[in-house]
gemmi code that builds the backbone of each chain (N, CA, C; Angstrom):
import gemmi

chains = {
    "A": [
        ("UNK", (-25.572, 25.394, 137.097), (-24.370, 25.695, 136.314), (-24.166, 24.658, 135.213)),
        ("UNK", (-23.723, 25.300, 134.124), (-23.485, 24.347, 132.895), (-22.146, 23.323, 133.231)),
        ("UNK", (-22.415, 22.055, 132.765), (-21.195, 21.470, 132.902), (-20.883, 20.533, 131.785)),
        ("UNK", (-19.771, 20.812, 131.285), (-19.573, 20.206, 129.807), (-18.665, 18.628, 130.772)),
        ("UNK", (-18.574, 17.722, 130.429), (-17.560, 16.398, 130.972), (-16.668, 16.012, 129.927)),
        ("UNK", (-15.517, 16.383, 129.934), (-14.468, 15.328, 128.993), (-13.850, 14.189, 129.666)),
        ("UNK", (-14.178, 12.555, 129.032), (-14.306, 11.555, 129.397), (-12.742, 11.261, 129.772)),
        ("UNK", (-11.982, 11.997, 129.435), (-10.501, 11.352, 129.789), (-9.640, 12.839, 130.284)),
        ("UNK", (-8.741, 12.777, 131.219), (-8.361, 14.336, 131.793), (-6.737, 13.627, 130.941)),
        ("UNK", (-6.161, 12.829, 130.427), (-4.758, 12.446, 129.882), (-5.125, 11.213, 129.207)),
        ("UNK", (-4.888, 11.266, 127.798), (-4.604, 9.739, 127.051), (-3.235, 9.763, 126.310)),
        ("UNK", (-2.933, 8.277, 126.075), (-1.337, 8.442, 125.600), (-1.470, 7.071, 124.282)),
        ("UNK", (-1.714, 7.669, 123.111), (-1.647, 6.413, 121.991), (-0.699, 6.409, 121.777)),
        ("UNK", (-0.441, 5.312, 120.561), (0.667, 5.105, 119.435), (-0.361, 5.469, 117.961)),
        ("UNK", (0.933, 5.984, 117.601), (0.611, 6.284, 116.033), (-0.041, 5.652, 115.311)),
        ("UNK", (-1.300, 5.558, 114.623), (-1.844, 5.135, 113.619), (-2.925, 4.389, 114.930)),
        ("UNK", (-2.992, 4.465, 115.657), (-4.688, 4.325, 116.462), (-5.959, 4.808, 116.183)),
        ("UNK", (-7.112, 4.582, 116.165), (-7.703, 5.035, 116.113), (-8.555, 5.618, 117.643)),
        ("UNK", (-8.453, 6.775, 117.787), (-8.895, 7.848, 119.335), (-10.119, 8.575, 118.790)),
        ("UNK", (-11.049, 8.238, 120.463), (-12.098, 8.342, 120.107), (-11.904, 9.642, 121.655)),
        ("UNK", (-12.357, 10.720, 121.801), (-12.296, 11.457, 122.603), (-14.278, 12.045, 122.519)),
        ("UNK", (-14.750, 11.814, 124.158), (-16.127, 12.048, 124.127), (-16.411, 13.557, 125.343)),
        ("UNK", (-17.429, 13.615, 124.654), (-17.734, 14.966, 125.330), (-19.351, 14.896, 125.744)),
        ("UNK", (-19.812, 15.131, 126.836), (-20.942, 15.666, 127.438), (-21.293, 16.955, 127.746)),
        ("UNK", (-22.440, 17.118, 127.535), (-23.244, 18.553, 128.439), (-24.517, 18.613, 128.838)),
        ("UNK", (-24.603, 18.945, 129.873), (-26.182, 19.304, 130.847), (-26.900, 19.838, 131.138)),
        ("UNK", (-26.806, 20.710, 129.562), (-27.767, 21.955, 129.918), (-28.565, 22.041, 128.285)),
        ("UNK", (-28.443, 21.089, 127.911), (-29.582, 21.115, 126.658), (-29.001, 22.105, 125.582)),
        ("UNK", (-27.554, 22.326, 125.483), (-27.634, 23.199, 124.765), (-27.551, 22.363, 123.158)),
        ("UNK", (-27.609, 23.325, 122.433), (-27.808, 22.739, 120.807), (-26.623, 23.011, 120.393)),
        ("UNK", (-25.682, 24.084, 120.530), (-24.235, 24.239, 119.734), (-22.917, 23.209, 120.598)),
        ("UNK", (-22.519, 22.630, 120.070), (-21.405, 22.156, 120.506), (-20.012, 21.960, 120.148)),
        ("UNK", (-18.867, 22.111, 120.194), (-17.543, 22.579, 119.459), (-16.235, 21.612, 119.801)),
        ("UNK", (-15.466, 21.444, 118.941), (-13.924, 20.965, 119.331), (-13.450, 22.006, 118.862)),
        ("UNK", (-12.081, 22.245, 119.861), (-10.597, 23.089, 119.442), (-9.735, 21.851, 120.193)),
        ("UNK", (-8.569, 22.591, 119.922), (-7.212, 22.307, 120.161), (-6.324, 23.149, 120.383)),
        ("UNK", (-5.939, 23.267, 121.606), (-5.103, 24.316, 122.358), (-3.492, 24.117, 122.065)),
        ("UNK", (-3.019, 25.125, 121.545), (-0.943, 24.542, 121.419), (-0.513, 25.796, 121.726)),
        ("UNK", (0.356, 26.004, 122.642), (1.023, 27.017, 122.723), (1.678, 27.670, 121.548)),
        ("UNK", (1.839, 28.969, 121.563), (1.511, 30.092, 120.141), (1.092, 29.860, 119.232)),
        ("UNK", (-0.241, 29.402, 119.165), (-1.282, 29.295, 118.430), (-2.982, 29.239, 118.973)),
        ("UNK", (-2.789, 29.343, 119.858), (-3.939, 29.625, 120.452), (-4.866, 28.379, 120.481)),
        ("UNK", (-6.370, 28.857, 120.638), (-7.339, 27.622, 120.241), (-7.628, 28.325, 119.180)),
        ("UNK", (-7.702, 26.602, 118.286), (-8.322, 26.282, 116.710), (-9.233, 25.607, 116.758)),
        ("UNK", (-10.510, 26.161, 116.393), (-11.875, 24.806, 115.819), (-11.758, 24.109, 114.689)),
        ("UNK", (-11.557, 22.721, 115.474), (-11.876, 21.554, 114.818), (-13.065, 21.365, 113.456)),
        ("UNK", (-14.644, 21.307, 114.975), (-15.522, 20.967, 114.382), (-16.184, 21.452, 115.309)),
        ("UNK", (-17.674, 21.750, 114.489), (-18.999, 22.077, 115.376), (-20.202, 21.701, 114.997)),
        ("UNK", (-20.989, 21.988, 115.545), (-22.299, 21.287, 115.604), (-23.358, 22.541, 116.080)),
        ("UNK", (-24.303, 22.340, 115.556), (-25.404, 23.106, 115.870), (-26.498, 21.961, 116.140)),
        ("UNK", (-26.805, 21.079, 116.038), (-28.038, 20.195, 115.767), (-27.366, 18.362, 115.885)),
        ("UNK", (-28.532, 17.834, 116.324), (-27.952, 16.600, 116.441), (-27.625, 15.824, 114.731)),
        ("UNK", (-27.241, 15.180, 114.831), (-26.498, 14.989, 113.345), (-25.732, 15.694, 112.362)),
        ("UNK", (-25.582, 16.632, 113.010), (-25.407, 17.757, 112.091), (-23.584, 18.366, 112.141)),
        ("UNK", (-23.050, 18.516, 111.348), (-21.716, 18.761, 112.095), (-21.182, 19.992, 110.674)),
        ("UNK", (-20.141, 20.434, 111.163), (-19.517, 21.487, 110.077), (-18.105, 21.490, 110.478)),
        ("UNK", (-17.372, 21.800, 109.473), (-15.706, 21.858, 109.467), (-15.529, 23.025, 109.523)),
        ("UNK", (-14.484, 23.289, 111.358), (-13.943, 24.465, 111.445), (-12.739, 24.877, 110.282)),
        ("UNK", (-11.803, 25.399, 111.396), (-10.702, 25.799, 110.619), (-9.465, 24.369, 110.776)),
        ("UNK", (-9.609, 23.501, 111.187), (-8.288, 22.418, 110.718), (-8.939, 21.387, 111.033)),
        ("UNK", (-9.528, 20.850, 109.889), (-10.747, 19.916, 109.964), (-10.015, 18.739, 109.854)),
        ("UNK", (-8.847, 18.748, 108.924), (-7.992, 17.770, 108.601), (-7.217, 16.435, 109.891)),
        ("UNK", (-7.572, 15.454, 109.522), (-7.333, 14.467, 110.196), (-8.502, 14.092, 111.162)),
        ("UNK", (-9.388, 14.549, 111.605), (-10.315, 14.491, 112.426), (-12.023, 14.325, 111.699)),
        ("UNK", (-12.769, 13.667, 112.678), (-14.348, 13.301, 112.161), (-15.106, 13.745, 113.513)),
        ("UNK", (-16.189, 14.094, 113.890), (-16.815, 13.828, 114.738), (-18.071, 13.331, 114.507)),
        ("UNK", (-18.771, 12.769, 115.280), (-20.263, 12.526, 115.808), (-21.050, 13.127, 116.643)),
        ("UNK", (-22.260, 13.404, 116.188), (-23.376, 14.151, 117.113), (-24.614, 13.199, 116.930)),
        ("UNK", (-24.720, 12.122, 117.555), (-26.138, 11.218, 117.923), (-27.106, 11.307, 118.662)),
        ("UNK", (-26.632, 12.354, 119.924), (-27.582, 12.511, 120.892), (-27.055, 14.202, 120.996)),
        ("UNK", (-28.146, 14.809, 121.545), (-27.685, 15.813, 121.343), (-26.826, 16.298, 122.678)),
        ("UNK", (-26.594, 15.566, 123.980), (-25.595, 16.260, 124.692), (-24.253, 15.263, 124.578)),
        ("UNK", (-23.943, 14.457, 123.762), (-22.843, 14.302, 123.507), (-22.149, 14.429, 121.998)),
        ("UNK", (-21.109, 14.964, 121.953), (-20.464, 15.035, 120.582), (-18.753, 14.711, 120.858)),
        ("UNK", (-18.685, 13.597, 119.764), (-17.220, 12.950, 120.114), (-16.111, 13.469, 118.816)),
        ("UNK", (-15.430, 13.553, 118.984), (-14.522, 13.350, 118.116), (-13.409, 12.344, 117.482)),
        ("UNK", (-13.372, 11.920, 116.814), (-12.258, 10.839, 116.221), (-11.206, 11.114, 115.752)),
        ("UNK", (-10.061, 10.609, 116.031), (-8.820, 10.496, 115.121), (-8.451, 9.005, 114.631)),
        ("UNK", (-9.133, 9.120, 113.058), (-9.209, 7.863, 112.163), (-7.938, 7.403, 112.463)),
        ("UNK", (-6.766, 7.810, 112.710), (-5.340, 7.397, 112.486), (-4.426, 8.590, 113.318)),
        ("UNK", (-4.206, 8.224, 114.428), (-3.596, 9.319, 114.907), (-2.096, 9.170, 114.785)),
        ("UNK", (-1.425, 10.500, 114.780), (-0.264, 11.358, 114.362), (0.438, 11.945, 115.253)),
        ("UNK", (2.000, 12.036, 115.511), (2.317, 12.948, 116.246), (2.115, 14.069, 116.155)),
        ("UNK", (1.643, 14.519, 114.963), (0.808, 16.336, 115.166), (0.160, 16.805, 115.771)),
        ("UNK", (-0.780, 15.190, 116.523), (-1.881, 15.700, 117.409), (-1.658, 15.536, 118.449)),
        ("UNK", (-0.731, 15.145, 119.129), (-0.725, 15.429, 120.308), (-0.964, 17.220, 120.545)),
        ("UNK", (-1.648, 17.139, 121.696), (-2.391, 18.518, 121.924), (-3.466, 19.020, 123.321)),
        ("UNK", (-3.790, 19.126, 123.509), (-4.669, 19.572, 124.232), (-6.301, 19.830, 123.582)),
        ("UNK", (-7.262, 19.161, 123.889), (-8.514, 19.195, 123.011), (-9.760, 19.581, 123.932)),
        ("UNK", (-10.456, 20.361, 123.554), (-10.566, 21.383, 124.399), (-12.265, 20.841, 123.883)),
        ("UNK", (-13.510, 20.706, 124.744), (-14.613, 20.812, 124.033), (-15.547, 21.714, 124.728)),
        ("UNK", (-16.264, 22.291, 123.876), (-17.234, 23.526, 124.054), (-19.287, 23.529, 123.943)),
        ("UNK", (-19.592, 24.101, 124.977), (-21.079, 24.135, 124.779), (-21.536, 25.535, 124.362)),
        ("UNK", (-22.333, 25.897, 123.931), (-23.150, 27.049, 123.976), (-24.995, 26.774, 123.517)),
        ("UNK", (-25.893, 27.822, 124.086), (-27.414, 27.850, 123.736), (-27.173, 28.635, 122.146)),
        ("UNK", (-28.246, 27.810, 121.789), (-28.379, 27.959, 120.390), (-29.321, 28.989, 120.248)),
        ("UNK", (-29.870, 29.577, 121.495), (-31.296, 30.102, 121.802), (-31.102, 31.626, 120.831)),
        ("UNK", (-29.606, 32.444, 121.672), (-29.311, 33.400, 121.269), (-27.922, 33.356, 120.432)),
        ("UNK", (-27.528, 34.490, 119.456), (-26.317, 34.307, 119.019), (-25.268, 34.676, 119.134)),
        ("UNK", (-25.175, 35.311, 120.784), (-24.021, 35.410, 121.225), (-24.172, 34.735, 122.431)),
        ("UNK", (-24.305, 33.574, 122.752), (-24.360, 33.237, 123.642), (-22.808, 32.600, 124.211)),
        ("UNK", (-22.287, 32.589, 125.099), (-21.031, 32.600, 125.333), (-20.329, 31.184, 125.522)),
        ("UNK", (-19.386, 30.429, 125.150), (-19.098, 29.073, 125.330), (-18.612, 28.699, 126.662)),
        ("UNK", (-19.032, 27.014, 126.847), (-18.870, 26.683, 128.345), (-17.794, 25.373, 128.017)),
        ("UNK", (-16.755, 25.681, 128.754), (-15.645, 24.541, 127.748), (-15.705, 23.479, 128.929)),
        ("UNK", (-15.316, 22.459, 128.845), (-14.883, 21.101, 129.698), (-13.417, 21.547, 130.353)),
        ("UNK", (-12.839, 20.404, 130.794), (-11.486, 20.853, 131.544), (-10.337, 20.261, 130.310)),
        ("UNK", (-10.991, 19.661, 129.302), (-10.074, 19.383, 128.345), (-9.219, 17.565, 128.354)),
        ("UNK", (-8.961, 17.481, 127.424), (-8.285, 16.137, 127.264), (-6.241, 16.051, 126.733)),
        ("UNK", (-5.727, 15.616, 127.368), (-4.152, 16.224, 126.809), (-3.850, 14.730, 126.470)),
        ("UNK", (-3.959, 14.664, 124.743), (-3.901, 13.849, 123.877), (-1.963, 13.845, 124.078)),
        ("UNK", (-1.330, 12.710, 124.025), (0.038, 12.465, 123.870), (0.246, 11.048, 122.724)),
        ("UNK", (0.246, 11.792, 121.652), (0.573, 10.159, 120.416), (2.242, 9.810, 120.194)),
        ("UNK", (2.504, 9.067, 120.768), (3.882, 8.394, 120.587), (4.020, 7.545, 119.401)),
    ],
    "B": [
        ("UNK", (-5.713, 36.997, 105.620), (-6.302, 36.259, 106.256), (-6.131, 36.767, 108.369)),
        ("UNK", (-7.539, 36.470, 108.552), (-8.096, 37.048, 109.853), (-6.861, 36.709, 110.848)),
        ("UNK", (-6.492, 37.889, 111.952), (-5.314, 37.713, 112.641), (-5.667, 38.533, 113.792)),
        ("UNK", (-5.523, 37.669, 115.092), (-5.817, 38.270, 116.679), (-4.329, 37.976, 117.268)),
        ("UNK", (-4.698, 39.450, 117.456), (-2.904, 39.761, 118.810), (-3.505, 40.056, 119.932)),
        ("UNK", (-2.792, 39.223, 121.480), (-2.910, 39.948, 122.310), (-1.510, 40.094, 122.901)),
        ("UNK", (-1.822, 41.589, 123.252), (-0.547, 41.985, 123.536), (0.357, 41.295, 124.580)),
        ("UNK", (1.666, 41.191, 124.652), (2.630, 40.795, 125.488), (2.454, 39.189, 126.069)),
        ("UNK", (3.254, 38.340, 125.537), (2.934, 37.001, 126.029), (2.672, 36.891, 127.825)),
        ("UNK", (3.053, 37.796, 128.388), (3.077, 37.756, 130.011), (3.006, 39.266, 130.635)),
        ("UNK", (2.349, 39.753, 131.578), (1.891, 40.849, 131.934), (2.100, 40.434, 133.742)),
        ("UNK", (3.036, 40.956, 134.007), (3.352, 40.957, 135.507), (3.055, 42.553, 135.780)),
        ("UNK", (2.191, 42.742, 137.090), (1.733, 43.953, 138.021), (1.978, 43.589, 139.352)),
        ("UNK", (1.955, 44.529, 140.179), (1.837, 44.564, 141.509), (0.637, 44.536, 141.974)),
        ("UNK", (0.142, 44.104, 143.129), (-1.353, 43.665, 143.642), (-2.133, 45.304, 143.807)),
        ("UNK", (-3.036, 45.657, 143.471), (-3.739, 46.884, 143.748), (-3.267, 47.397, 142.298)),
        ("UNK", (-3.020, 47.430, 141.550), (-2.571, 48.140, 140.161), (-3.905, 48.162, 139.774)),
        ("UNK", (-4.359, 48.472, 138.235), (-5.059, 48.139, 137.329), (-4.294, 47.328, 135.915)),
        ("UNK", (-4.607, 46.327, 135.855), (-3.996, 45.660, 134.986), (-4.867, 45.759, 133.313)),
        ("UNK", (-4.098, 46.114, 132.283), (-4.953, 46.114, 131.156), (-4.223, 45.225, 129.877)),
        ("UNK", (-4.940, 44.779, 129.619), (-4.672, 44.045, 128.153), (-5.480, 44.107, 127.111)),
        ("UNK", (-4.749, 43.942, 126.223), (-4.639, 44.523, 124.850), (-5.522, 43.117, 123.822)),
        ("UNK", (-6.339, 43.387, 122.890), (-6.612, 42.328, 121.881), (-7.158, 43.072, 120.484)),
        ("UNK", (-5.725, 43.197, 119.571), (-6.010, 43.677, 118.133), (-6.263, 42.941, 116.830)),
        ("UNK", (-7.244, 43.079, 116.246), (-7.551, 42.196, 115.566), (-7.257, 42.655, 113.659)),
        ("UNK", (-7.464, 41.699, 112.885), (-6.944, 42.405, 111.602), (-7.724, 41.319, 110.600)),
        ("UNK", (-7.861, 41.696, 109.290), (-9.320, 40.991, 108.503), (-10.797, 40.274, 109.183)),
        ("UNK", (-11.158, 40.884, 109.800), (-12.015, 40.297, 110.716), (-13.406, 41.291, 111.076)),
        ("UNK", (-14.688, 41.006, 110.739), (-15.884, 42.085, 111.367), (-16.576, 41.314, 112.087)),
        ("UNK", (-15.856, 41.110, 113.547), (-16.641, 40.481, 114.712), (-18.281, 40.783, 114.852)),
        ("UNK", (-19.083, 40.504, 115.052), (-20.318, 40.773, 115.510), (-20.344, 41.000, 117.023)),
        ("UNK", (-19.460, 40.549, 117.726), (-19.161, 40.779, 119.378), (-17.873, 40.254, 119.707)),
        ("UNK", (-17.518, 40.635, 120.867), (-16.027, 40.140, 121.215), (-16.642, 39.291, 122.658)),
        ("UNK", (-15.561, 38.250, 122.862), (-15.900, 37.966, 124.312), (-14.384, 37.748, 124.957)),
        ("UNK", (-14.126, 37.610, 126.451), (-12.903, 37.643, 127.523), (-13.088, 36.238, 127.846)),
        ("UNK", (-12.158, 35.823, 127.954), (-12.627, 33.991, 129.131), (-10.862, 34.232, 129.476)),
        ("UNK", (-10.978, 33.654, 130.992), (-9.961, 33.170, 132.034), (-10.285, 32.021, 132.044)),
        ("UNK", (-8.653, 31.681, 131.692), (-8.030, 30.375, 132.321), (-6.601, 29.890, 132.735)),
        ("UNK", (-7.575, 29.227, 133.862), (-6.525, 28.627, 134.920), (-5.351, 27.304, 134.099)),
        ("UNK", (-4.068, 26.726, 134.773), (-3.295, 26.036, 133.729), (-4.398, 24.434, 134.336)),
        ("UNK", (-4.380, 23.502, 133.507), (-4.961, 22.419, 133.445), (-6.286, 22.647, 133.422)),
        ("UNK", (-7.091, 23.944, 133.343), (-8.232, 24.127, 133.189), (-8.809, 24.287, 132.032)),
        ("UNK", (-10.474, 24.602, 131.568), (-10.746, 24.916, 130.378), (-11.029, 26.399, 130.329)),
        ("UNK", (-11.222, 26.827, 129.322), (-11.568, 28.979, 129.822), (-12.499, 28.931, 129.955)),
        ("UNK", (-12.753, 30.042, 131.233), (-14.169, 29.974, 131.776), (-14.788, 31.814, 131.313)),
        ("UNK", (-15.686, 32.152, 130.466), (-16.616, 33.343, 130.063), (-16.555, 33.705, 131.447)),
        ("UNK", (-15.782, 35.175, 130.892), (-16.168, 35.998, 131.934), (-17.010, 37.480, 131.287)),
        ("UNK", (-16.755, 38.020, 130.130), (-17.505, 38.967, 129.585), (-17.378, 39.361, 128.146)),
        ("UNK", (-18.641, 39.590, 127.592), (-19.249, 39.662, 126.711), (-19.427, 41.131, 125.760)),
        ("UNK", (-18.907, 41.699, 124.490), (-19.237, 43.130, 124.193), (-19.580, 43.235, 122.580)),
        ("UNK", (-20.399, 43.754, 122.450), (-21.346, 43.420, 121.043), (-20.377, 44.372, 120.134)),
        ("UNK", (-20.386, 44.974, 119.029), (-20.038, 45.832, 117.926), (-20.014, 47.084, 118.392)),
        ("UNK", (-21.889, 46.708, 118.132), (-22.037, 48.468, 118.965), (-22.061, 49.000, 120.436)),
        ("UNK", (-21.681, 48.473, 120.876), (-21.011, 48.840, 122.631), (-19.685, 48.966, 122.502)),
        ("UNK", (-19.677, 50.033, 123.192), (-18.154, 50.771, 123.636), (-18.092, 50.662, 124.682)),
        ("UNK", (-18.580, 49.739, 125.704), (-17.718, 49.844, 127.215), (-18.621, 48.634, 128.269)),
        ("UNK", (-18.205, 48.023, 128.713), (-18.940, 47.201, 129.488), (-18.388, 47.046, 130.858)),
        ("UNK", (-18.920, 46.808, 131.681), (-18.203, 46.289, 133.065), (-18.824, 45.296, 134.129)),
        ("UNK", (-18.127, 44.759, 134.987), (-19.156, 43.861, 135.665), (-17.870, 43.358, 137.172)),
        ("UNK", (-18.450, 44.418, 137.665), (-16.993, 44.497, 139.259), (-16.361, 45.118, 139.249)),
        ("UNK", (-14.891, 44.175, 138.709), (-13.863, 44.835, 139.051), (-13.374, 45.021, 137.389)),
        ("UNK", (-13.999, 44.632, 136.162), (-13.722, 44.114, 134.811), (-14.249, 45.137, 134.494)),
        ("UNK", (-13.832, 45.432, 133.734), (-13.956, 46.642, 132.223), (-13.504, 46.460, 130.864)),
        ("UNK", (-14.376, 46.304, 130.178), (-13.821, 46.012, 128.659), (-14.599, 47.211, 127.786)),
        ("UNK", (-13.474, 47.478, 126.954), (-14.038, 48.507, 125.549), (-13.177, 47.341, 124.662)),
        ("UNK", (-14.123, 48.041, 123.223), (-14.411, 47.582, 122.113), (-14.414, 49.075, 120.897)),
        ("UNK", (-13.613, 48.545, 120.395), (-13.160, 49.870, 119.265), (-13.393, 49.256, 117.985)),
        ("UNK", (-14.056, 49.410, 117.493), (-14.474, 48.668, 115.526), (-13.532, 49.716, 114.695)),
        ("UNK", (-13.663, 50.996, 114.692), (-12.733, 51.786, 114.215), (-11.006, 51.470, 114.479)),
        ("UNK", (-10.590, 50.619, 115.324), (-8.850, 50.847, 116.040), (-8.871, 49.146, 115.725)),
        ("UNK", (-10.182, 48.927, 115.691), (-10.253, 47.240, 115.865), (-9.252, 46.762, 117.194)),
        ("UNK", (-9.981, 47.308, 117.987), (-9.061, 46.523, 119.340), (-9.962, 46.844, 120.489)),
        ("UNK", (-10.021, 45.770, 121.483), (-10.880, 45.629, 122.503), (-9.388, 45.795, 123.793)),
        ("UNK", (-9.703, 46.716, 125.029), (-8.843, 46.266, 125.993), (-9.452, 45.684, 127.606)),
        ("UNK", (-8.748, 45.037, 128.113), (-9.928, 44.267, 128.996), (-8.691, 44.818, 130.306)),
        ("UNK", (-9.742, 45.691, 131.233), (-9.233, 45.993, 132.606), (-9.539, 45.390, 133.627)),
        ("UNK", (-8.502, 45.070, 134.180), (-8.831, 44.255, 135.754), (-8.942, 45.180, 136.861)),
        ("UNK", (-9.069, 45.934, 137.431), (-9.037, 47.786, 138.958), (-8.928, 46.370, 139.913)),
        ("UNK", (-7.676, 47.380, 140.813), (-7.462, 46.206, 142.120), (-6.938, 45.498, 141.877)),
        ("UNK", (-6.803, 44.718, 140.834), (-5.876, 43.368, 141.025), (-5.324, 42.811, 142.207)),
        ("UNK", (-5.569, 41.282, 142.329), (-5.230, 40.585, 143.353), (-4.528, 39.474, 142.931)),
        ("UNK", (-3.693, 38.715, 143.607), (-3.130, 37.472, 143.124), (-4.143, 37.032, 142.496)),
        ("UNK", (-5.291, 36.651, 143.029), (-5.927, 35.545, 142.824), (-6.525, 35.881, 141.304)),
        ("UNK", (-6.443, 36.873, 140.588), (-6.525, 37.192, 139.085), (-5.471, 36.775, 138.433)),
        ("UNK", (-4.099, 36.198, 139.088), (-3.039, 35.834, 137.862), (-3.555, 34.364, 137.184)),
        ("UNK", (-3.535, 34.317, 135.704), (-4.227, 33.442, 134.927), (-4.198, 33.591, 133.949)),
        ("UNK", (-4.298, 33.209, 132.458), (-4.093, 33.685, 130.968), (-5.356, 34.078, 130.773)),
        ("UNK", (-5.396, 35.225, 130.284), (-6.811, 35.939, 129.437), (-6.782, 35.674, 128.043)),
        ("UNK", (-7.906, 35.190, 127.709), (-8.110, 35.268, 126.152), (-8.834, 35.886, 125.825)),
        ("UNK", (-8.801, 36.603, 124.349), (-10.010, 37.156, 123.585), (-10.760, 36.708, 122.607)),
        ("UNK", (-11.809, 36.250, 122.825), (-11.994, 35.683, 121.225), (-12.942, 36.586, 120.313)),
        ("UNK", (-13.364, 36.681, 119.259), (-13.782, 36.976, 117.769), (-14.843, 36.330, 117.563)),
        ("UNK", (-16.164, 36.708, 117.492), (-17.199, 36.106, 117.283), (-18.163, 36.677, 116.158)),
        ("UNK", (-18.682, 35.795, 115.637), (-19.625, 36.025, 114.487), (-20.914, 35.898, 114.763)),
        ("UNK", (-22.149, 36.163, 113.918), (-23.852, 36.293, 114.148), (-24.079, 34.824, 114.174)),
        ("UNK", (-22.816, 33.615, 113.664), (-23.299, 32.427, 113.083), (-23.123, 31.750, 114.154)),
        ("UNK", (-22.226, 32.311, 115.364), (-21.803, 31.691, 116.886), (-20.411, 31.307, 116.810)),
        ("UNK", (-19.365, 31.431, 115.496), (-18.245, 30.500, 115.658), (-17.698, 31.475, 115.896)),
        ("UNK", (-16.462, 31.208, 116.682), (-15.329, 32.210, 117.961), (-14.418, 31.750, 117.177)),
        ("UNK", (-13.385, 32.928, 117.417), (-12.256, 32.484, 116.924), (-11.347, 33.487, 118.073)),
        ("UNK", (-10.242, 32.768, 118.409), (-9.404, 32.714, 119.780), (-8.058, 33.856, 119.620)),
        ("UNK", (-7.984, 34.483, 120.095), (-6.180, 34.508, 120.474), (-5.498, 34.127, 121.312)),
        ("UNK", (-3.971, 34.149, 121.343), (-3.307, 33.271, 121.861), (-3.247, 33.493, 123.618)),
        ("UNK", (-3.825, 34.423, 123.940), (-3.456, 34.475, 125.222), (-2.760, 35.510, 126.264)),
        ("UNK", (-2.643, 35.992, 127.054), (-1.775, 37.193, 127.504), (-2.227, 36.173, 129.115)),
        ("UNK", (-0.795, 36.130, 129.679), (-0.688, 35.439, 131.193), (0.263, 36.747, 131.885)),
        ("UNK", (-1.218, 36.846, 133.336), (-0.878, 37.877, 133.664), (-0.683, 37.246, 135.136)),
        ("UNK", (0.641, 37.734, 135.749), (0.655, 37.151, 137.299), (0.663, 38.755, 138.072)),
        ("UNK", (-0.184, 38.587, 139.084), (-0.207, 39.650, 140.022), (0.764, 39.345, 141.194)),
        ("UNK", (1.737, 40.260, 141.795), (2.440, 39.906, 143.102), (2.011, 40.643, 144.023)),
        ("UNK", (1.983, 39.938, 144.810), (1.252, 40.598, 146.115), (2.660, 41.539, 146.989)),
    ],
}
model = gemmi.Model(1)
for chain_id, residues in chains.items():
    chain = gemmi.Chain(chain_id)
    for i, (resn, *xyz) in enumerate(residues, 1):
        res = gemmi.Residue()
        res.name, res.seqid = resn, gemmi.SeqId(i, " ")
        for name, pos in zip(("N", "CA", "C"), xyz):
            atom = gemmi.Atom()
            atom.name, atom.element = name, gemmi.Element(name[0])
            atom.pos, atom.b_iso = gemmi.Position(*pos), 0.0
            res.add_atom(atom)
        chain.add_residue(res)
    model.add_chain(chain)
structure = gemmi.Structure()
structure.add_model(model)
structure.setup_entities()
């Protein structure tokens, strides 16, 4: 079974920190994803990745960076975090093999910026 | 700009019903749709998968159609049991792999 790991299950900054939120997976896959879960709004992608180094801007790219160095981990950053982000951050695997291959999410991280 | 409804923020049934929900979509030519359940403090876990050109899939007790013409997919639960109350999502998928989500429909079954 695929298992994605998010390194923190609750973090709690102050404003203008810089948060580094990491993500694992164990199944070799090549696509890898951030969202952010908020009630009535659903999940939004961040950022994704197809390839190691490689990254692309979802739909609210703003405020956020990630890294892809190895290919089963991809982290995300908040250069300066905001009370906007507090959120729920959700990270995602899928095989790059086929193109519908279906995403395998982590249990998520519940970001709280004071 | 691209817009996913699923119907009714909360969907309460009685245990043994068939429970169905709704996911309509608007500026959007999915290449496939997919279903994922999730539990609260959990992440959504894929439960099923339906391409463009498929009109009907199933796998148990799950049934999903897919309408490109109505643009709306509905995802059936037959039987329902408690242990199915949980938020369903639908998401919107493209040939390129990126999903795009709706908000959710939380359905509690009472026994």
């Amino acid at each position: 079974d695929v298992k994605v790991t998010q390194s923190s299950r609750y973090l709690v900054k102050r404003t203008g920190e810089k948060v580094f939120l990491e993500c694992v997976q164990d199944m070799d896959h090549e696509n890898m994803f951030w969202y952010r879960q908020d009630p009535g709004l659903g999940l939004r992608l961040i950022y994704f990745s197809y390839d190691v180094k490689m990254k692309e801007k979802g739909d609210i790219p703003e405020g956020y960076s990630v890294s892809r160095e190895k290919k089963e981990r991809f982290s995300l950053i908040l250069e300066s975090a905001s009370t906007n982000q507090t959120s729920m951050y959700l990270c995602a695997s899928s095989s790059g093999q086929t193109y519908n291959s279906p995403l395998h999410f982590g249990n998520g991280t519940r970001l709280t910026v004071t | 700009s691209q817009k996913i409804e699923q119907n009714s923020e909360a969907l309460n049934i009685q245990e043994g019903k068939t429970a169905t929900l709704t996911c309509n979509y608007t500026n959007y030519s999915p290449a496939y749709l997919q279903w994922y359940r999730q539990d609260p403090g959990r992440g959504p876990v894929f439960l099923l998968l339906i391409r463009e050109n498929e009109k009907e899939k199933r796998k148990e007790r799950l049934k999903v159609t897919f309408d490109t013409t109505l643009k709306q997919s509905l995802f059936h639960i037959t039987a329902s049991q408690p242990a199915d109350s949980a938020t369903y999502l639908c998401a919107l998928s493209t040939n390129a792999g990126k999903s795009t989500f709706g908000d959710g429909t939380t359905l509690t079954v009472k026994p």
